[in-house]
N, C-alpha and C positions, 0 to 999 in steps of 0.2 A: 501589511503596513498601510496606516491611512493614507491615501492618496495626496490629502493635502497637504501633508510634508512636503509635497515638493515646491509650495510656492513660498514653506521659511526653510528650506535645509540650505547648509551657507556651501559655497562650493567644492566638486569635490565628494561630497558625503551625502549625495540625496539618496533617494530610496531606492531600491533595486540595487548601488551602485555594485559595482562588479564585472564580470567577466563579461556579460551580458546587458550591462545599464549603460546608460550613457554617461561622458564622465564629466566634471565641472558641471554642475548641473547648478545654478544659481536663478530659480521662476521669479523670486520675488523681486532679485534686479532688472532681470529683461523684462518679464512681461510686466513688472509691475511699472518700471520707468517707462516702458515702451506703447504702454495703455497713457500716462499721460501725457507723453511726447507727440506720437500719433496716432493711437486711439485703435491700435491693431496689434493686440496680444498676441493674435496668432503666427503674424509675422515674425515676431522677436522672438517667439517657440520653435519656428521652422530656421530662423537664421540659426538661431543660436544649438540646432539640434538635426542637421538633416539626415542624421544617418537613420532617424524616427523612419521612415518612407521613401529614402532613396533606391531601399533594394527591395519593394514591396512591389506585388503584382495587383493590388486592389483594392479598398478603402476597408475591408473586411481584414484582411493580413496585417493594414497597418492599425486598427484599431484592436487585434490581438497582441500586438507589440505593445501599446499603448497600455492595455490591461496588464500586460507582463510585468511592467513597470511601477504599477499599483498605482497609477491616475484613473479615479471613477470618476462616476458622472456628477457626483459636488467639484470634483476636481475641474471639469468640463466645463461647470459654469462659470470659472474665473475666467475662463476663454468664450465667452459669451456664445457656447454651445449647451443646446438642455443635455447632451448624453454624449460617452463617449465614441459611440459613431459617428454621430456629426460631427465630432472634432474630427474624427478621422478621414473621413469625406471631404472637407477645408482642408486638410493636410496632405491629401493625394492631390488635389487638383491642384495644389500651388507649384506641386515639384515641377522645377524646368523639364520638359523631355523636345530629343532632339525630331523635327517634323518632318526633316529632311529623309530620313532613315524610316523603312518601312517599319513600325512599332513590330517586335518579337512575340510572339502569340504568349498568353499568363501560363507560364509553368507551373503544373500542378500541382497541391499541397502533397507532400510525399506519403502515398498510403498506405497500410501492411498488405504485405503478402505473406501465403501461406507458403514456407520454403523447408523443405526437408530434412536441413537439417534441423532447424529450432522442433519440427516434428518429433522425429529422432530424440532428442536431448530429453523432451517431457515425458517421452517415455522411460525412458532410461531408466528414472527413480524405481517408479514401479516395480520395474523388471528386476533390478537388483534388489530391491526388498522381498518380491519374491522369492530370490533363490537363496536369499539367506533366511529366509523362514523355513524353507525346503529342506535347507544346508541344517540347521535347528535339529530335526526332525530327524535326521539318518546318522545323528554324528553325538558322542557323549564324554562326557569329561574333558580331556586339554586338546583334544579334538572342537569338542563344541566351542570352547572357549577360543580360538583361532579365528570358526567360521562366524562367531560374532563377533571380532575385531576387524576381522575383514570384511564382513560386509556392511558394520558402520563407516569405516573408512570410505568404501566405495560410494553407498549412498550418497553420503556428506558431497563427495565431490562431484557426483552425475545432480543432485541438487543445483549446487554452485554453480556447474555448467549452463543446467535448465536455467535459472536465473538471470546469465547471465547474454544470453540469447533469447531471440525471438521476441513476443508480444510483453512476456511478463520482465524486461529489463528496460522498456521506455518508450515512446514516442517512435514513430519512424522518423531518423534522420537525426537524431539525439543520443547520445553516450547512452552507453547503459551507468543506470545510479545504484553506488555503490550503499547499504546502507548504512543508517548512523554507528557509530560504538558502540557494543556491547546488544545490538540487535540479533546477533548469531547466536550468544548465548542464552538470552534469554527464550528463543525460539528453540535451543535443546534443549534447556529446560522444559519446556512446557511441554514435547514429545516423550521427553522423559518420562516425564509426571503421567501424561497419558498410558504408556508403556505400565511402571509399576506405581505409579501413585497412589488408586485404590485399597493395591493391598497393603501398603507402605503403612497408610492413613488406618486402615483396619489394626496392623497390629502395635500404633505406636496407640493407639488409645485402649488397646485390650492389654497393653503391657507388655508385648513381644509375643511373634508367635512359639507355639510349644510344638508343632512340628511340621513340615511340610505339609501342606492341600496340596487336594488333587490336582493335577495337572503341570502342576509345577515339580517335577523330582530333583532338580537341583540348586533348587533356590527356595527362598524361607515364605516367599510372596510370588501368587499366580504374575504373569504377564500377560494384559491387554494387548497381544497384537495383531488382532483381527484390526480396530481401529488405527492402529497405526500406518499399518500396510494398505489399509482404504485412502488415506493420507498422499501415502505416496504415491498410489495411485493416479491421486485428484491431480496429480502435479498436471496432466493432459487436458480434464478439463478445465484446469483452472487457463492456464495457457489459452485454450476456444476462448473462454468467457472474456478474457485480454483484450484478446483478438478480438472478437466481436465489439466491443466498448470502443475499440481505435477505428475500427472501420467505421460505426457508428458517428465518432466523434468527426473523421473526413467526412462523411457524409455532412455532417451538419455545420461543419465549415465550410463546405463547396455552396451547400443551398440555403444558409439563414443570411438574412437582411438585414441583421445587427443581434449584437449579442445577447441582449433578451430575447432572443428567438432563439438562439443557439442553447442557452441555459432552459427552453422549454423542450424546446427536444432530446435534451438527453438527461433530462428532471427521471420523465420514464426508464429511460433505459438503465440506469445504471444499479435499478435494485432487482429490476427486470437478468442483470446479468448475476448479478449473488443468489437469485431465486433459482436460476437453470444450475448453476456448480451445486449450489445446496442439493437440489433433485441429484445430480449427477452423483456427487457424495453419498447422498443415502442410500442409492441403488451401488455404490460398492460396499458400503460397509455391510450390507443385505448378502452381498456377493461374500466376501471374503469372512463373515458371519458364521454362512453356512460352511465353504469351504472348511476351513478350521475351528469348527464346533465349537466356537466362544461364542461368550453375548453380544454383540456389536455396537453396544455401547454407543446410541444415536444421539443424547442431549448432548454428554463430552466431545466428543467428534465432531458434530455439527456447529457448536459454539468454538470449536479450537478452530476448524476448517473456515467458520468466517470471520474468525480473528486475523488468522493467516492471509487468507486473501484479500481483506480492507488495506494490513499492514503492506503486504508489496503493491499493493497496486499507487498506493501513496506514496512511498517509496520508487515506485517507477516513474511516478509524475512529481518529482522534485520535491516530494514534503516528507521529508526523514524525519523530524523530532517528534510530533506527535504518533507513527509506529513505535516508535524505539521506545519510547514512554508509555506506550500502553501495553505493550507484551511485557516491559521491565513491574509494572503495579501488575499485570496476573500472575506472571511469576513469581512477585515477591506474597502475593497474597497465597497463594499454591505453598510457598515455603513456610509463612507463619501458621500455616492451620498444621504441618508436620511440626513445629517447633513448640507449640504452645502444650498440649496434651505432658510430653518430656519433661518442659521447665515447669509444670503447675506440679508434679509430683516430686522431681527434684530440690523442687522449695519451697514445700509443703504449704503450697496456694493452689488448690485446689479450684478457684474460683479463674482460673489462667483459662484452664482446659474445657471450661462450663461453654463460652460460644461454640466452637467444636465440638462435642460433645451434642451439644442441642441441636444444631443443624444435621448432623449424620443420623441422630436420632429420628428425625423428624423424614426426612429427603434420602437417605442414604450417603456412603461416602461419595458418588457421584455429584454432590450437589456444591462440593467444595469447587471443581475447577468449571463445571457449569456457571458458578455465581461469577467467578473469577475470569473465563475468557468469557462468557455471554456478555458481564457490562463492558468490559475491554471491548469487543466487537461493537458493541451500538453506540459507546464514545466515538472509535472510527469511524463508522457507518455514518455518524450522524457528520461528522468532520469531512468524508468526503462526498456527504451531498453539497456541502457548500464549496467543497473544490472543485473537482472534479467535475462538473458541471461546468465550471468557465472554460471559454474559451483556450486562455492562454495557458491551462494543464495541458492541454493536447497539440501546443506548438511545438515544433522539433525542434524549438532554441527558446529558453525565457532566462528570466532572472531563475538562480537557485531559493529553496527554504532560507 
Protein backbone atom coordinates (compact mmCIF):
# COMPACT_ATOMS: atom_id res chain seq x y z
CA UNK A 1 0.00 0.00 0.00
CA UNK A 2 1.30 3.65 -0.86
CA UNK A 3 2.84 5.02 1.94
CA UNK A 4 1.27 8.22 1.55
CA UNK A 5 -1.91 7.00 2.76
CA UNK A 6 -0.93 7.76 5.79
CA UNK A 7 -0.85 11.39 5.77
CA UNK A 8 -5.09 11.30 4.37
CA UNK A 9 -6.29 8.00 6.12
CA UNK A 10 -8.94 9.43 8.76
CA UNK A 11 -8.35 7.71 12.01
CA UNK A 12 -8.51 4.54 13.07
CA UNK A 13 -8.06 3.03 9.34
CA UNK A 14 -4.47 4.02 8.19
CA UNK A 15 -2.38 1.47 6.52
CA UNK A 16 -0.92 -1.45 7.92
CA UNK A 17 -3.89 -0.94 10.56
CA UNK A 18 -4.02 -4.24 12.41
CA UNK A 19 -2.82 -6.52 14.81
CA UNK A 20 0.57 -5.06 14.16
CA UNK A 21 -0.14 -1.28 12.96
CA UNK A 22 -0.60 1.38 15.05
CA UNK A 23 -4.00 2.34 15.88
CA UNK A 24 -5.86 5.87 15.43
CA UNK A 25 -3.51 6.74 13.13
CA UNK A 26 -4.59 10.34 11.77
CA UNK A 27 -0.67 12.07 9.89
CA UNK A 28 -2.60 14.69 8.34
CA UNK A 29 -4.06 16.14 11.76
CA UNK A 30 -0.85 15.94 13.68
CA UNK A 31 1.69 16.27 11.58
CA UNK A 32 0.01 18.44 9.34
CA UNK A 33 -1.35 20.91 12.11
CA UNK A 34 1.74 20.25 14.01
CA UNK A 35 4.19 21.44 11.04
CA UNK A 36 2.16 24.76 11.08
CA UNK A 37 1.80 25.29 14.78
CA UNK A 38 5.50 24.43 15.48
CA UNK A 39 7.21 23.57 12.45
CA UNK A 40 8.30 19.95 13.92
CA UNK A 41 6.40 17.06 12.09
CA UNK A 42 8.42 14.74 13.55
CA UNK A 43 7.45 15.53 17.00
CA UNK A 44 3.66 15.17 16.46
CA UNK A 45 4.68 11.55 14.80
CA UNK A 46 6.57 10.41 17.89
CA UNK A 47 3.81 11.96 20.40
CA UNK A 48 1.18 10.79 18.75
CA UNK A 49 2.92 7.16 18.07
CA UNK A 50 5.60 6.08 20.45
CA UNK A 51 5.20 2.55 20.35
CA UNK A 52 7.10 3.27 16.58
CA UNK A 53 10.62 3.01 18.69
CA UNK A 54 9.99 2.62 22.20
CA UNK A 55 10.92 -1.21 22.04
CA UNK A 56 13.48 -0.81 19.25
CA UNK A 57 17.13 -1.48 19.93
CA UNK A 58 18.45 0.78 16.92
CA UNK A 59 17.67 3.24 14.28
CA UNK A 60 17.84 0.21 11.91
CA UNK A 61 14.92 -2.00 13.69
CA UNK A 62 12.95 0.98 13.96
CA UNK A 63 13.13 1.94 10.38
CA UNK A 64 12.09 -1.84 9.61
CA UNK A 65 8.97 -1.13 11.56
CA UNK A 66 8.54 2.05 9.79
CA UNK A 67 8.77 0.02 6.43
CA UNK A 68 6.40 -2.56 7.89
CA UNK A 69 3.88 -0.03 7.95
CA UNK A 70 4.24 0.94 4.37
CA UNK A 71 5.86 4.69 4.98
CA UNK A 72 8.53 5.15 2.09
CA UNK A 73 10.79 7.62 1.40
CA UNK A 74 8.00 10.00 -0.46
CA UNK A 75 6.47 9.29 2.74
CA UNK A 76 9.69 10.56 4.69
CA UNK A 77 9.75 13.62 3.03
CA UNK A 78 6.43 15.04 4.51
CA UNK A 79 8.64 14.63 7.64
CA UNK A 80 11.34 16.74 6.11
CA UNK A 81 13.60 13.44 5.92
CA UNK A 82 15.14 12.41 2.22
CA UNK A 83 14.61 8.44 3.19
CA UNK A 84 13.15 6.48 5.46
CA UNK A 85 16.16 5.89 7.66
CA UNK A 86 16.76 9.18 8.47
CA UNK A 87 13.40 9.38 9.82
CA UNK A 88 14.32 6.64 11.59
CA UNK A 89 17.47 7.91 13.04
CA UNK A 90 15.28 11.49 14.38
CA UNK A 91 13.02 8.96 15.83
CA UNK A 92 15.52 6.74 17.93
CA UNK A 93 17.26 9.65 19.22
CA UNK A 94 13.99 11.50 20.45
CA UNK A 95 12.92 8.56 22.62
CA UNK A 96 13.43 9.51 26.38
CA UNK A 97 15.78 6.76 27.78
CA UNK A 98 16.45 6.60 31.44
CA UNK A 99 20.64 7.81 32.11
CA UNK A 100 20.43 6.87 35.53
CA UNK A 101 20.30 2.99 34.71
CA UNK A 102 23.18 1.33 33.01
CA UNK A 103 21.78 1.17 29.15
CA UNK A 104 20.96 -2.93 28.51
CA UNK A 105 23.37 -4.12 25.88
CA UNK A 106 21.02 -4.39 21.87
CA UNK A 107 19.41 -7.73 21.89
CA UNK A 108 19.96 -9.51 18.93
CA UNK A 109 17.66 -9.81 16.00
CA UNK A 110 16.43 -13.45 16.51
CA UNK A 111 18.38 -15.81 13.98
CA UNK A 112 17.58 -19.53 12.73
CA UNK A 113 18.95 -22.20 13.93
CA UNK A 114 19.48 -25.37 12.59
CA UNK A 115 17.38 -27.62 15.21
CA UNK A 116 16.71 -31.34 14.81
CA UNK A 117 13.68 -31.52 14.80
CA UNK A 118 12.55 -29.06 11.90
CA UNK A 119 15.66 -31.48 10.29
CA UNK A 120 13.77 -34.45 10.96
CA UNK A 121 10.36 -33.19 9.65
CA UNK A 122 11.83 -32.22 5.92
CA UNK A 123 12.83 -35.41 5.87
CA UNK A 124 10.19 -37.10 6.62
CA UNK A 125 8.19 -36.37 3.19
CA UNK A 126 10.81 -38.08 1.25
CA UNK A 127 11.07 -40.95 3.27
CA UNK A 128 7.34 -41.74 3.25
CA UNK A 129 7.10 -41.27 -0.35
CA UNK A 130 9.71 -43.63 -0.69
CA UNK A 131 8.17 -46.36 1.06
CA UNK A 132 5.03 -46.01 -0.48
CA UNK A 133 6.61 -46.35 -4.00
CA UNK A 134 8.27 -49.40 -2.46
CA UNK A 135 4.91 -50.50 -0.84
CA UNK A 136 3.70 -49.87 -5.00
CA UNK A 137 6.04 -52.24 -6.11
CA UNK A 138 5.64 -55.66 -3.88
CA UNK A 139 1.84 -55.22 -3.42
CA UNK A 140 -1.22 -55.72 -6.25
CA UNK A 141 -4.85 -55.23 -6.44
CA UNK A 142 -6.84 -54.00 -2.90
CA UNK A 143 -3.60 -54.61 -1.46
CA UNK A 144 -1.97 -51.93 -3.65
CA UNK A 145 -4.94 -49.80 -3.42
CA UNK A 146 -4.50 -49.47 0.64
CA UNK A 147 -0.71 -48.85 0.29
CA UNK A 148 -1.73 -45.84 -1.84
CA UNK A 149 -4.14 -44.53 0.58
CA UNK A 150 -1.93 -44.78 3.06
CA UNK A 151 0.71 -43.36 2.12
CA UNK A 152 -0.89 -40.28 0.58
CA UNK A 153 -2.43 -39.83 3.72
CA UNK A 154 0.94 -39.91 5.50
CA UNK A 155 2.82 -37.78 3.16
CA UNK A 156 -0.07 -35.12 3.16
CA UNK A 157 0.59 -34.88 6.95
CA UNK A 158 4.59 -35.22 7.41
CA UNK A 159 4.22 -32.31 4.61
CA UNK A 160 2.11 -30.17 6.84
CA UNK A 161 4.29 -30.97 9.66
CA UNK A 162 7.58 -29.98 7.50
CA UNK A 163 5.66 -26.67 6.73
CA UNK A 164 4.86 -26.16 9.63
CA UNK A 165 8.15 -25.95 11.34
CA UNK A 166 11.50 -24.82 11.06
CA UNK A 167 12.82 -22.21 8.16
CA UNK A 168 10.06 -23.05 5.60
CA UNK A 169 7.00 -21.68 8.16
CA UNK A 170 8.42 -17.98 8.73
CA UNK A 171 10.74 -15.64 10.14
CA UNK A 172 12.46 -16.59 13.51
CA UNK A 173 10.24 -15.29 16.26
CA UNK A 174 7.00 -15.16 13.97
CA UNK A 175 4.05 -17.51 13.85
CA UNK A 176 4.19 -19.94 11.40
CA UNK A 177 1.77 -18.54 8.21
CA UNK A 178 -0.85 -20.42 7.57
CA UNK A 179 -1.70 -20.22 3.72
CA UNK A 180 -4.43 -18.52 1.82
CA UNK A 181 -7.92 -20.81 0.87
CA UNK A 182 -7.77 -23.10 -1.36
CA UNK A 183 -3.81 -22.95 -1.57
CA UNK A 184 -3.68 -26.77 -0.59
CA UNK A 185 -5.74 -27.79 -3.18
CA UNK A 186 -4.64 -26.24 -5.85
CA UNK A 187 -0.97 -27.60 -4.92
CA UNK A 188 -2.64 -31.45 -5.20
CA UNK A 189 -3.70 -30.56 -7.98
CA UNK A 190 -0.76 -29.65 -9.62
CA UNK A 191 1.13 -33.07 -7.99
CA UNK A 192 -1.56 -34.65 -9.41
CA UNK A 193 -1.27 -33.55 -12.76
CA UNK A 194 2.54 -34.21 -12.46
CA UNK A 195 1.82 -37.88 -11.13
CA UNK A 196 -0.87 -38.73 -14.21
CA UNK A 197 -1.24 -35.72 -16.20
CA UNK A 198 0.82 -36.65 -19.21
CA UNK A 199 -0.83 -39.67 -19.75
CA UNK A 200 -4.37 -38.25 -18.91
CA UNK A 201 -3.56 -35.35 -21.59
CA UNK A 202 -2.30 -38.36 -24.08
CA UNK A 203 -5.43 -40.15 -24.06
CA UNK A 204 -8.09 -37.58 -23.89
CA UNK A 205 -6.92 -36.19 -27.09
CA UNK A 206 -6.27 -39.76 -28.91
CA UNK A 207 -9.90 -40.54 -27.70
CA UNK A 208 -9.32 -42.78 -24.72
CA UNK A 209 -6.84 -45.20 -24.28
CA UNK A 210 -7.59 -48.84 -25.92
CA UNK A 211 -5.34 -50.71 -23.46
CA UNK A 212 -2.98 -50.57 -20.78
CA UNK A 213 0.98 -49.30 -21.63
CA UNK A 214 3.68 -50.65 -20.26
CA UNK A 215 4.42 -49.98 -17.09
CA UNK A 216 1.32 -49.33 -15.86
CA UNK A 217 -0.68 -52.91 -15.23
CA UNK A 218 -3.39 -51.51 -13.28
CA UNK A 219 -4.40 -48.34 -14.53
CA UNK A 220 -5.23 -47.11 -18.19
CA UNK A 221 -2.43 -44.10 -17.86
CA UNK A 222 1.55 -44.61 -16.96
CA UNK A 223 2.52 -42.65 -13.60
CA UNK A 224 5.23 -40.18 -13.33
CA UNK A 225 6.73 -40.89 -10.13
CA UNK A 226 10.01 -40.65 -10.40
CA UNK A 227 9.31 -36.64 -10.47
CA UNK A 228 7.18 -36.65 -7.96
CA UNK A 229 9.05 -38.63 -5.27
CA UNK A 230 12.21 -36.05 -6.32
CA UNK A 231 9.57 -33.56 -5.15
CA UNK A 232 9.27 -34.90 -1.98
CA UNK A 233 12.49 -35.26 -1.58
CA UNK A 234 13.27 -31.54 -2.26
CA UNK A 235 11.15 -30.84 0.92
CA UNK A 236 15.27 -30.97 2.67
CA UNK A 237 16.58 -28.75 0.30
CA UNK A 238 14.18 -26.55 0.04
CA UNK A 239 14.14 -26.23 4.01
CA UNK A 240 18.64 -25.40 3.55
CA UNK A 241 17.83 -22.94 0.82
CA UNK A 242 14.99 -21.19 3.64
CA UNK A 243 17.57 -21.43 5.92
CA UNK A 244 20.11 -19.86 4.13
CA UNK A 245 17.92 -16.77 2.78
CA UNK A 246 16.97 -15.99 6.94
CA UNK A 247 20.51 -16.25 7.96
CA UNK A 248 21.28 -14.19 5.09
CA UNK A 249 18.59 -11.79 5.75
CA UNK A 250 20.21 -11.37 9.81
CA UNK A 251 23.06 -11.05 8.48
CA UNK A 252 22.14 -8.12 6.41
CA UNK A 253 20.13 -6.56 9.22
CA UNK A 254 22.84 -6.83 11.84
CA UNK A 255 25.49 -5.10 9.05
CA UNK A 256 23.39 -2.67 6.45
CA UNK A 257 23.49 1.14 7.16
CA UNK A 258 19.98 1.59 5.74
CA UNK A 259 17.83 -0.22 3.84
CA UNK A 260 18.96 0.38 0.37
CA UNK A 261 21.86 -1.45 1.48
CA UNK A 262 19.93 -4.22 2.87
CA UNK A 263 17.81 -4.61 -0.45
CA UNK A 264 21.43 -4.69 -2.22
CA UNK A 265 22.55 -7.39 -0.35
CA UNK A 266 20.13 -9.85 -0.73
CA UNK A 267 19.13 -8.48 -4.66
CA UNK A 268 21.97 -11.39 -4.99
CA UNK A 269 21.11 -13.88 -2.84
CA UNK A 270 17.75 -14.68 -3.24
CA UNK A 271 17.96 -16.14 -6.90
CA UNK A 272 21.34 -17.25 -5.73
CA UNK A 273 19.02 -19.55 -3.38
CA UNK A 274 16.33 -21.02 -6.08
CA UNK A 275 19.52 -21.60 -8.37
CA UNK A 276 21.17 -24.11 -5.50
CA UNK A 277 17.32 -26.03 -4.72
CA UNK A 278 16.99 -25.98 -8.72
CA UNK A 279 20.73 -27.96 -8.85
CA UNK A 280 19.67 -29.81 -5.75
CA UNK A 281 16.28 -30.91 -7.52
CA UNK A 282 17.82 -31.93 -10.60
CA UNK A 283 20.32 -34.17 -9.09
CA UNK A 284 17.28 -36.13 -7.43
CA UNK A 285 15.10 -36.30 -10.13
CA UNK A 286 18.65 -37.89 -11.93
CA UNK A 287 18.50 -39.98 -8.72
CA UNK A 288 15.22 -41.24 -8.40
CA UNK A 289 15.18 -41.42 -12.68
CA UNK A 290 17.49 -44.00 -12.48
CA UNK A 291 16.35 -45.73 -9.44
CA UNK A 292 12.82 -46.33 -11.05
CA UNK A 293 13.60 -46.51 -14.74
CA UNK A 294 11.20 -43.69 -15.71
CA UNK A 295 12.03 -40.55 -17.58
CA UNK A 296 12.61 -37.78 -15.03
CA UNK A 297 10.76 -35.50 -16.50
CA UNK A 298 13.31 -32.25 -15.81
CA UNK A 299 11.24 -29.17 -17.55
CA UNK A 300 7.84 -30.32 -15.48
CA UNK A 301 9.63 -30.82 -12.19
CA UNK A 302 11.86 -27.98 -12.37
CA UNK A 303 9.02 -25.39 -13.30
CA UNK A 304 6.52 -27.14 -10.59
CA UNK A 305 9.63 -27.33 -7.86
CA UNK A 306 10.06 -23.45 -8.42
CA UNK A 307 6.58 -22.66 -8.36
CA UNK A 308 6.33 -24.51 -5.15
CA UNK A 309 9.21 -22.84 -3.54
CA UNK A 310 8.49 -18.86 -4.68
CA UNK A 311 4.73 -19.85 -3.29
CA UNK A 312 5.93 -20.90 0.38
CA UNK A 313 8.45 -18.81 0.78
CA UNK A 314 5.80 -15.90 0.18
CA UNK A 315 3.59 -17.51 2.06
CA UNK A 316 6.23 -17.80 5.05
CA UNK A 317 7.06 -13.99 4.74
CA UNK A 318 3.31 -12.68 5.00
CA UNK A 319 2.20 -12.46 1.30
CA UNK A 320 -0.53 -15.14 0.74
CA UNK A 321 -2.72 -13.79 -2.07
CA UNK A 322 -0.42 -13.54 -4.83
CA UNK A 323 0.84 -17.79 -4.08
CA UNK A 324 -2.70 -18.71 -3.73
CA UNK A 325 -3.50 -16.97 -7.15
CA UNK A 326 -0.70 -18.14 -9.01
CA UNK A 327 -0.78 -22.13 -8.26
CA UNK A 328 -4.98 -21.44 -8.47
CA UNK A 329 -4.18 -19.91 -12.76
CA UNK A 330 -1.63 -23.12 -13.17
CA UNK A 331 -3.97 -25.28 -11.94
CA UNK A 332 -6.75 -24.02 -13.68
CA UNK A 333 -4.73 -23.79 -17.01
CA UNK A 334 -3.59 -27.76 -16.31
CA UNK A 335 -7.54 -28.32 -16.13
CA UNK A 336 -8.57 -26.43 -19.33
CA UNK A 337 -6.02 -28.08 -21.64
CA UNK A 338 -7.70 -31.70 -20.06
CA UNK A 339 -11.13 -30.18 -20.68
CA UNK A 340 -11.08 -28.68 -24.04
CA UNK A 341 -9.99 -31.79 -26.42
CA UNK A 342 -13.58 -33.73 -24.57
CA UNK A 343 -15.90 -30.67 -25.08
CA UNK A 344 -14.50 -29.80 -28.96
CA UNK A 345 -15.76 -33.35 -29.76
CA UNK A 346 -18.63 -33.45 -27.64
CA UNK A 347 -19.98 -30.35 -29.41
CA UNK A 348 -18.77 -31.02 -32.48
CA UNK A 349 -16.39 -27.81 -32.44
CA UNK A 350 -13.60 -29.11 -33.23
CA UNK A 351 -11.80 -25.86 -33.40
CA UNK A 352 -12.07 -26.09 -28.98
CA UNK A 353 -9.26 -28.84 -29.05
CA UNK A 354 -6.95 -27.02 -32.10
CA UNK A 355 -4.71 -24.85 -29.19
CA UNK A 356 -4.06 -28.33 -27.55
CA UNK A 357 -3.74 -30.09 -29.90
CA UNK A 358 -1.12 -27.74 -31.62
CA UNK A 359 1.09 -27.29 -28.74
CA UNK A 360 1.44 -31.14 -27.87
CA UNK A 361 2.02 -31.43 -31.44
CA UNK A 362 4.65 -29.16 -31.56
CA UNK A 363 6.45 -29.63 -27.71
CA UNK A 364 4.87 -32.69 -26.49
CA UNK A 365 2.37 -33.22 -23.72
CA UNK A 366 4.98 -32.06 -21.39
CA UNK A 367 4.71 -28.53 -22.53
CA UNK A 368 1.28 -28.17 -21.13
CA UNK A 369 2.22 -27.87 -17.38
CA UNK A 370 5.74 -26.54 -18.20
CA UNK A 371 3.84 -23.34 -20.03
CA UNK A 372 1.50 -23.48 -16.87
CA UNK A 373 3.82 -23.55 -13.73
CA UNK A 374 6.99 -22.01 -15.62
CA UNK A 375 5.01 -18.48 -16.15
CA UNK A 376 3.16 -19.07 -12.61
CA UNK A 377 6.86 -19.31 -11.23
CA UNK A 378 8.44 -16.19 -12.93
CA UNK A 379 5.21 -14.15 -11.97
CA UNK A 380 6.47 -15.20 -8.31
CA UNK A 381 9.79 -15.04 -8.87
CA UNK A 382 9.51 -11.70 -10.24
CA UNK A 383 6.89 -10.69 -7.01
CA UNK A 384 9.25 -11.83 -4.67
CA UNK A 385 12.35 -9.92 -5.97
CA UNK A 386 10.41 -6.84 -5.03
CA UNK A 387 9.50 -8.31 -1.63
CA UNK A 388 11.45 -10.22 -0.21
CA UNK A 389 14.35 -8.08 -0.54
CA UNK A 390 12.83 -5.53 2.04
CA UNK A 391 13.78 -5.39 5.11
CA UNK A 392 10.50 -5.59 6.83
CA UNK A 393 9.80 -9.44 5.08
CA UNK A 394 12.34 -10.71 7.30
CA UNK A 395 11.12 -9.01 10.65
CA UNK A 396 9.81 -11.58 13.31
CA UNK A 397 6.68 -9.19 13.57
CA UNK A 398 5.16 -6.77 10.56
CA UNK A 399 1.92 -5.86 9.27
CA UNK A 400 0.21 -9.05 7.51
CA UNK A 401 -0.71 -9.27 3.38
Amino acid sequence: MDGDAWLTAPAGRGPGSGPSAPDGWSARTRAGGAAQSSGDPVKALLHGHPELCERTVDPLETAVRLESYGITDRTAAHFRHRDVFSLAEELYARVPRDTERPSPQPRPLPGPRVRAGWVLLTLLPGALGAATVTGLRLTHGTSRLLVALGGLLAVALATRAALRHGPLAGPPGARARRAAPGTGAWTLWLLGYALLGDGLLRAVLTGGPDAPPTGAPDGPWPTATAPVLALLLACAPAAWCAHLLAAGARRGLAGSRSLKAFTAAMTPLLPGVFVLYLGALAALLALCGTVLRQPAAYPQALTLGALLLSARLLTAHRHRRAPARALGAAAAVEAVALALPPAGRLSGRAFLAAPVQTLVDACGEAAVPVLACGTAALALLWHAGRTLTRASAHAPTGAPE
